[in-house]
N, C-alpha and C positions, 0 to 999 in steps of 0.2 A: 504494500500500500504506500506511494506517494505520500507526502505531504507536502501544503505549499511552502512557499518559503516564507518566510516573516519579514515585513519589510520595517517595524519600526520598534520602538520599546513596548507602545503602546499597544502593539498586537501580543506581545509575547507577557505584558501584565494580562491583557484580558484571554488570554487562551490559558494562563496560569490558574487563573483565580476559576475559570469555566472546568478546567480539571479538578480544581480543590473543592467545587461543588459539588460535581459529577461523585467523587472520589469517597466526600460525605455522605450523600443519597444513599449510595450503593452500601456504607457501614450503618446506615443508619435505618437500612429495609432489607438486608441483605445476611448472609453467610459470610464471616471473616473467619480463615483457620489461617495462625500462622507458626511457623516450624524454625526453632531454634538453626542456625546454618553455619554460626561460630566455627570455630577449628573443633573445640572441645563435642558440641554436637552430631558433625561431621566424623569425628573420631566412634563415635558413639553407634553412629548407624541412621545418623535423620536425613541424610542424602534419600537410602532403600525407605524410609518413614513417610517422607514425601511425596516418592515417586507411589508408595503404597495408598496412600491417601486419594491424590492427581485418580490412581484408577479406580480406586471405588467411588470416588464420586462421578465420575466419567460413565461408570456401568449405571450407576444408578440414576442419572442422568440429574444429580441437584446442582442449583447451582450456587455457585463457593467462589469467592475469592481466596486464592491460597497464593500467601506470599511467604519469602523466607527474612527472616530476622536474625541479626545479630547474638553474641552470646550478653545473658541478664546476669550473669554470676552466681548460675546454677548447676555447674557443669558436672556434678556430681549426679544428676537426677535426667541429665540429657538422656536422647531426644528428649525435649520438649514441646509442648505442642500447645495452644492457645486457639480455642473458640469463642466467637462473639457473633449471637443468632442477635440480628435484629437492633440494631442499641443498646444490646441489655447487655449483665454480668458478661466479662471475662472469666473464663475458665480452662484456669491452666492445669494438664495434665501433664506428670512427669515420666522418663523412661518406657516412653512409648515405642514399643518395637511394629515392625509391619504386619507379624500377626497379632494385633491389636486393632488393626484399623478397621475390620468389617464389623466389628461388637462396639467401637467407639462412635461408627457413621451409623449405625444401625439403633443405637440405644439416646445415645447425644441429640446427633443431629434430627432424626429420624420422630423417637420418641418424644424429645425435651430433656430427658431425663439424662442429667450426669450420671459419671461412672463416679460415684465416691470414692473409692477404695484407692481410685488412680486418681483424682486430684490432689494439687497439693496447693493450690489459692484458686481463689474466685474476686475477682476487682469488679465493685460496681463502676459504673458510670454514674456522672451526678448532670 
């Protein structure tokens, strides 16, 4: 896909701010899962977590924004893995391997219903 060129400041402020809109909608009605991708995470196995993730949501046809994130200073509990349905709660699950992901999309996503046992925070939003 092309894009035009930009010809002035003023296009590249208003196609910024049109993305920062866009970017909110989408967290704000939408599916955010993001996956630790530090060294420490990567070390750990969230590279195959993610690609595991990428295809059950794919088969199961939801749709998700799935980004990857830096290391938080949890590199003991890597992969780590971050859902945010809708606006609401963040909920961070830790040491999520890829067979984890059809009972995490399945029960989480699917049901509403976190996996207790494998969380280890939930951050509201205010």
């Amino acid at each position: 896909m092309a894009m035009d060129k930009l010809n002035s400041l003023q296009e590249l402020s208003r196609l910024r701010e049109d993305l920062k809109r866009s970017t909110q909608a989408r967290r704000n009605t939408g599916t955010c899962i993001s996956v630790g991708m530090g060294t420490c995470g990567i070390a750990a196995g969230a590279r195959e977590t993610m690609e595991a993730i990428r295809a059950e949501i794919a088969r199961r046809g939801i749709e998700a924004d799935i980004a990857s994130v830096g290391c938080i200073g949890m590199c003991a509990k890597e992969p780590l893995v971050d859902i945010q349905q809708a606006g609401g709660s963040h909920v961070l699950y830790a040491n999520v391997l890829p067979e984890m992901v059809g009972r995490l999309v399945e029960q989480h996503l699917l049901a509403g219903q976190p996996i207790k046992e494998w969380v280890i925070c939930r951050m509201t939003v205010d």
